[in-house]
N, C-alpha and C positions, 0 to 999 in steps of 0.2 A: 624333152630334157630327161626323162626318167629312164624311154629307153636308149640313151644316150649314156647313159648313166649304167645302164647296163654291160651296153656292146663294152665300154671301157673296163669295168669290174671282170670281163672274161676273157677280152684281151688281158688284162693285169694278172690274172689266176693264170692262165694258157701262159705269159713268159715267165709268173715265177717259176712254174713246172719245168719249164722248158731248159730255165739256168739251174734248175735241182738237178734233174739228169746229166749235163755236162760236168757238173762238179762234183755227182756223188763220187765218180774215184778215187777223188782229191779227199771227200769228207773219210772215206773208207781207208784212207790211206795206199794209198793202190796206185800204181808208175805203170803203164805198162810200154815194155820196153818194142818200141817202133821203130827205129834204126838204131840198128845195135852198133854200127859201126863208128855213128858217134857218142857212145854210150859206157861207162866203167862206174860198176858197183863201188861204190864209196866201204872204206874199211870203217872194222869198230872193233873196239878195245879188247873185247876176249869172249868165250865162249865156252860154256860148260855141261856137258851133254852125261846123262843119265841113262842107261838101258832098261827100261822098267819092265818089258815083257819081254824076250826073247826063249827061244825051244832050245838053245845050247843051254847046259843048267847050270846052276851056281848054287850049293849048297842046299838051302830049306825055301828058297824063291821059287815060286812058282813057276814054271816055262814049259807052257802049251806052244801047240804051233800056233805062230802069231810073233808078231812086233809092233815097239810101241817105245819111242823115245823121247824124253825131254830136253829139251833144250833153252839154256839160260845167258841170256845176254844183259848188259847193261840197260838196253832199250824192253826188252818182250821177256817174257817165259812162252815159248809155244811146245803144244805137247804134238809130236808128230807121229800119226797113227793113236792106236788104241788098244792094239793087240784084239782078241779073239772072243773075249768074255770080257765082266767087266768085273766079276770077281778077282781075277790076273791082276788086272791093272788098278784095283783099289789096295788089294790088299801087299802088293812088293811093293807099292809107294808108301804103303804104311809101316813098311819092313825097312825101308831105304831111309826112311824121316823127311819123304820129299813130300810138301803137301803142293796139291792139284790144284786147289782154290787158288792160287797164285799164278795160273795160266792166264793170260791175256788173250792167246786167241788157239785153236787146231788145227793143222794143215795135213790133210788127205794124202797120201799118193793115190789110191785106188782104192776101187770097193768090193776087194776079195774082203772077206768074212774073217780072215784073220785078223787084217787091217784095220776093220771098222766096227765089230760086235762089242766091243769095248766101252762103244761111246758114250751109250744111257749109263755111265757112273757119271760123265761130266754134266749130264742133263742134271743130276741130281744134286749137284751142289753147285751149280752154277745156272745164274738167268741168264739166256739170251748171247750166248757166247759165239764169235764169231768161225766158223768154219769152213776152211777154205778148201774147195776141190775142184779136182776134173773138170771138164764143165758137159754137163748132162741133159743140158737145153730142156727140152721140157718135162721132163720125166725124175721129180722128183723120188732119190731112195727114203726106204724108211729108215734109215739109219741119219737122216736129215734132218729126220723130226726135232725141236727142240731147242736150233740152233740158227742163228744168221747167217744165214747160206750164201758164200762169195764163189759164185765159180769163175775160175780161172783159164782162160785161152790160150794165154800166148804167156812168155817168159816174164813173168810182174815183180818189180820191186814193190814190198811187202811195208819195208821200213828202212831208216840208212842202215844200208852195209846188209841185208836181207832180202833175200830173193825168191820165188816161186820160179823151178823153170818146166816149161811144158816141152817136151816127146811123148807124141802117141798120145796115148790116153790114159797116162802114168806122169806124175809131177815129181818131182826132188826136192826140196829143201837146201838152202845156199846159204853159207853167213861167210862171206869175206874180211878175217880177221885180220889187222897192223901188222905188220913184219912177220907172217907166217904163209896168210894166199886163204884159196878157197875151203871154205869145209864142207863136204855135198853128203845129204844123207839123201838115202835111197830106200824105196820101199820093199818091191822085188823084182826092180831092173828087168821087166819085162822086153822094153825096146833094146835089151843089151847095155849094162854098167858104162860101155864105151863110149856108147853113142849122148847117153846120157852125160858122161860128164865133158863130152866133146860140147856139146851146146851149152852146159855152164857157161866155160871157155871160151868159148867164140862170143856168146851175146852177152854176157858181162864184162868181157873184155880185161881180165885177170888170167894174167898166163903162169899162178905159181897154183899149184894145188895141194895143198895140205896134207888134207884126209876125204878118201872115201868112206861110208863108214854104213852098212846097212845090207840088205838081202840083195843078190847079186844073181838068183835062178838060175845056180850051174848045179844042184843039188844031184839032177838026174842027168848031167850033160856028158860029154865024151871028156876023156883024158887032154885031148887035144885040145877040145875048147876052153877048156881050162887054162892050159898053157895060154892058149893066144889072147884070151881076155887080160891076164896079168900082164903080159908081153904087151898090150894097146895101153893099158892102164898106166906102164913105167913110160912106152914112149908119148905119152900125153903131159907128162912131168907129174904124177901123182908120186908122192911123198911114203906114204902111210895109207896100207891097204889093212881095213877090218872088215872082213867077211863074216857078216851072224846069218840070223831066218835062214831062208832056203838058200845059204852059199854053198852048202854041201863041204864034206869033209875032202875032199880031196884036192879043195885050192885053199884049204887052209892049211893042211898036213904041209902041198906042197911050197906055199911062201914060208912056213915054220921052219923046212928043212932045207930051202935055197936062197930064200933072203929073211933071214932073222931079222934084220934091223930095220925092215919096211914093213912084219907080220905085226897086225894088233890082234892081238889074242882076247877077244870079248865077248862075253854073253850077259845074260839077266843078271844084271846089278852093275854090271860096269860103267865106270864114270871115269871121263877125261876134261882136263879142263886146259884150256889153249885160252892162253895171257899176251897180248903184243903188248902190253904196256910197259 
């Protein structure tokens, strides 16, 4: 009887494990999107994005190279990226009046040193916060330390109406707001801005696109590539192009002086806030 009593207690232990694994996505909050064909990001009511590191300047704000934005929704505050140091990003969010402690979770694009040297300020005023990235299989970075490391594979809805979408080995950030379409921020569009926001589109299954809004890696590129990136970006239906980090000035010059009404003109400290309600 006893070891009867046993073999059951490890059977018992062995399937709750076994339903903890299946469900932790669920507990984590985490969708991950598996046929995207039957599949469309659910809207939410508005969205208010904060530029707290950027290398374009804005008066007495600090801006190293490096990016690093906040984003506030009805559901989450997530801070995406972290910029470069972490002096940057404590001390413009203390300039801004935006306080950190009120982040619910961080979401990664990659782990250049711009991106991610930022982040021991969130270790420091936050336990155990959840950070989402890349996914790095076994090889954890030390920029990891600290924090409840989710890494992400494939295109994951995050929360309603928020999405994680994966190209390469570079992520985006997705909020699909009510009566406006997609918001996609970008780290530094390594796999190319296009491609990236092509796979929003296709596997969220939202064909209006708002704003792009983040480093687009034309900083060092040809005249040409510049033209055709903007030219992929209009015929994708994108709305509102902001080019900061490494956009480089010549496809910013050039939407300023051939489509004014699509240029968002932004750097360290800028905030826009996108309401469908």
């Amino acid at each position: 009887m006893e070891n009867n009593q046993k073999i059951v207690l490890v059977v018992g232990v062995s399937a709750i494990l076994l339903v903890s694994i299946i469900l932790m996505p669920y507990f984590l909050g985490l969708n991950s999107i598996n046929d995207p064909e039957e599949y469309q990001l659910e809207s939410i009511e508005y969205v208010r994005i904060t530029v707290l590191v950027d290398n374009n300047p804005n008066g007495s704000l600090q801006s190293p190279w490096g990016l690093s934005m906040l984003v506030e929704t009805e559901n989450l505050t997530i801070l995406f990226d972290s910029g470069p140091n972490p002096a940057a990003l404590e001390e413009n969010a203390e300039a801004l009046g935006v306080d950190l402690s009120t982040c619910d979770l961080i979401v990664v694009s990659h782990e250049h040193l711009d991106h991610v040297d930022g982040l021991t300020h969130m270790t420091e005023i936050h336990d155990d916060l959840s950070l989402y990235t890349p996914y790095y299989g076994t090889s954890p970075m030390y920029w990891m330390d600290g924090f409840n490391v989710i890494e992400v594979e494939d295109t994951t809805e995050i929360s309603s109406g928020i999405a994680i979408i994966g190209e390469s080995w570079e992520r985006a950030l997705v909020i699909n707001v009510k009566n406006f379409g997609l918001v996609i921020l970008v780290g530094c569009s390594h796999p190319r801005v296009e491609n990236m926001v092509s796979t929003a589109i296709d596997e969220l299954n939202v064909n209006e696109t708002y704003i792009v809004i983040g480093g687009f890696h034309l900083a060092s590129s040809t005249y040409s590539r510049v033209l055709s990136t903007v030219e992929s970006l209009f015929e994708l239906g994108v709305q509102n192009i902001y080019p900061i980090h490494c956009s480089g000035d010549a496809i910013r010059s050039y939407l300023e002086s051939d489509y004014p009404p699509n240029f968002g003109n932004a750097s360290v400290g800028f905030q826009i806030t996108i309401d469908g309600t």
